[in-house]
Residue, then its C-alpha position, 0 to 999 in steps of 0.5 A: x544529500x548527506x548519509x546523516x540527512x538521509x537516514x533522518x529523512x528515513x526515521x521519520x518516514x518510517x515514523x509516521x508509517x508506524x504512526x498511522x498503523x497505530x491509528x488504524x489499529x486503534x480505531x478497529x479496537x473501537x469498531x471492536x468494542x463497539x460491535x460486542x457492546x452491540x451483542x452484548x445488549x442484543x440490539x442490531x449489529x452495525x453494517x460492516x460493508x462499508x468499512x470492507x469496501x472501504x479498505x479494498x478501494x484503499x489495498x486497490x490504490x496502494x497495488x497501484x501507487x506501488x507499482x507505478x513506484x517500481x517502474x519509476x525506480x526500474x525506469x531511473x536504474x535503467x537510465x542510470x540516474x540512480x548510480x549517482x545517488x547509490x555511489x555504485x553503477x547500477x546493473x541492468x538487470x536490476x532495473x527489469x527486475x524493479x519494473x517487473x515487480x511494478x508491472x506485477x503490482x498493477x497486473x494485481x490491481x488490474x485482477x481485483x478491479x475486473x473481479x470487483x466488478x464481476x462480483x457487483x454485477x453477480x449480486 
């Protein structure tokens, strides 16, 4: 891959991660508007759970597929399949470092699930 390709291939990855923060921006404003023009005419406010519940099942996959990410990128700097990319020999270190940052993520998700279901069966 060239240093050219790759920076392109980056661009656009980054471009469609600004695109899709736009659209979600965009459709809060909506619920926004939606919700005042609800007060503003006195009638009942629409239910908000689902949209909450919604967006902690989607913080829930992202903790996981992050995680499941460092370990693999931990997992290719220990076996020094990486060096080959970077140019540079990756140090050992490194790669505990990348699978401790994904185990933490999915210590994280592990917690929010058991607290989750904590909270579901308190109600």
């Amino acid at each position: 891959m060239t240093p050219m390709s790759f920076v392109l291939l980056v661009t656009i990855l980054l471009a469609f991660a600004a695109f899709q923060q736009w659209l979600r921006h965009q459709r809060r404003l909506l619920v926004h508007r939606e919700r005042l023009a609800a007060i503003e005419k006195g009638t009942e406010l629409p239910p908000v759970e689902e949209e909450v519940k919604r967006r902690s099942i989607s913080a829930q996959r992202v903790l996981i597929f992050a995680g499941l990410v460092w370990i693999s990128l931990g997992a290719a700097a220990l076996s020094g399949d990486v060096s080959s990319l970077i140019g540079n020999p990756i140090s050992r270190p490194l790669g505990i470092a990348l699978i401790g940052i994904g185990l933490a993520h999915i210590v994280v998700f592990a917690i929010a699930r058991i607290q989750d279901r904590n909270h579901r069966t308190d109600s």
